[in-house]
N, C-alpha and C positions, 0 to 999 in steps of 0.2 A: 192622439194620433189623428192628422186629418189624411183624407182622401183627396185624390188630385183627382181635379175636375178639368173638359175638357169641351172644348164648342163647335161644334156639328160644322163642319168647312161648305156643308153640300156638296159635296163629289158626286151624291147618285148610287155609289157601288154597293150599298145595302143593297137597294132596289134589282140588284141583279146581279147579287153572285150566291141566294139561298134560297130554298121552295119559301115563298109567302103564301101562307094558309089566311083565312079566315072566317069568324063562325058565324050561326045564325044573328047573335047579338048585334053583331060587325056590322052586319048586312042592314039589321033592321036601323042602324043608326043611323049606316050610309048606305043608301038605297041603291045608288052607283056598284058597287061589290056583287048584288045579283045580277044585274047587268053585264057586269065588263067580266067576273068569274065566272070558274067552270065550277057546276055542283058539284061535288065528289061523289063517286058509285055509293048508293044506301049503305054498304057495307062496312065504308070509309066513315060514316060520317058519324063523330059522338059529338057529348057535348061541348068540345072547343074546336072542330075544325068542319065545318060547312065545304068552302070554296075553296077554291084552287085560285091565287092571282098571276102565282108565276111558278115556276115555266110555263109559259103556253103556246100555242105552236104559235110562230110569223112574228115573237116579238120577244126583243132582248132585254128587256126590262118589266117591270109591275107595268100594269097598263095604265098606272095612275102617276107614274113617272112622266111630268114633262117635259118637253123640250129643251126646258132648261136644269131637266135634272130636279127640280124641284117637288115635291109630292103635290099632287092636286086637292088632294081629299086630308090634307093636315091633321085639320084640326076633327076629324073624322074619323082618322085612320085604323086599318085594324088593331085589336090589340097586340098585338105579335108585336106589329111595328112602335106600338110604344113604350113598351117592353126593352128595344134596343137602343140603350145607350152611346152616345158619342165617346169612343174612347175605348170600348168595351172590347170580349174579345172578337166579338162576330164584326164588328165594325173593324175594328185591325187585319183582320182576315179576308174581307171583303179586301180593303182598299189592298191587302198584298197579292192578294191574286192580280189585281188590276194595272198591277207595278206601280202604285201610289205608293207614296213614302207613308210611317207610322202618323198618325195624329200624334200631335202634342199635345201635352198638359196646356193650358194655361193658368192654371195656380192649384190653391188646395181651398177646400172646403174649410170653412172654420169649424 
């Protein structure tokens, strides 16, 4: 049985329809994340979730969303984010709240 697989269109709507956390680890890989996050109150914070990227007040998106919807910090990103899948269902959910149609398959895994 293969798996249908599916290729990231870039829509953005990850970036801004779920809280994006991330940890200490995050931070120390990409320095940017203590910068542009909020800490979380000491009481919030174990070992997977440090920072706050979104929601944060004055901005609709991760703050590392840019302009063109694209992630700045890629190949950097927190784990959270790479964690999420094209196609998956947090991805299907983002894009429906957004009135985006489903992502398609584009084949299956062999």
């Amino acid at each position: 049985m293969s798996a249908e697989v599916y290729a990231c269109d870039e829509c953005g709507k990850c970036c801004q329809s779920f809280p994006i956390f991330a940890s200490q680890s995050d931070a120390e890989r990409e320095p940017r994340i203590a910068l542009e996050g909020r800490r979380l109150p000491l009481q919030m914070v174990d070992a997977r979730w440090t920072y706050r990227l979104y929601p944060l007040p004055f901005l609709e998106a991760c703050p590392f969303a840019g302009a063109d919807r694209r992630c700045t910090i890629y190949a950097s990103r927190p784990g959270v984010c790479q964690e999420l899948p094209a196609g998956g269902w947090q991805c299907q959910e983002a894009r429906r709240r957004h009135g985006l149609p489903p992502l398609l398959p584009v084949g299956n895994a062999s």
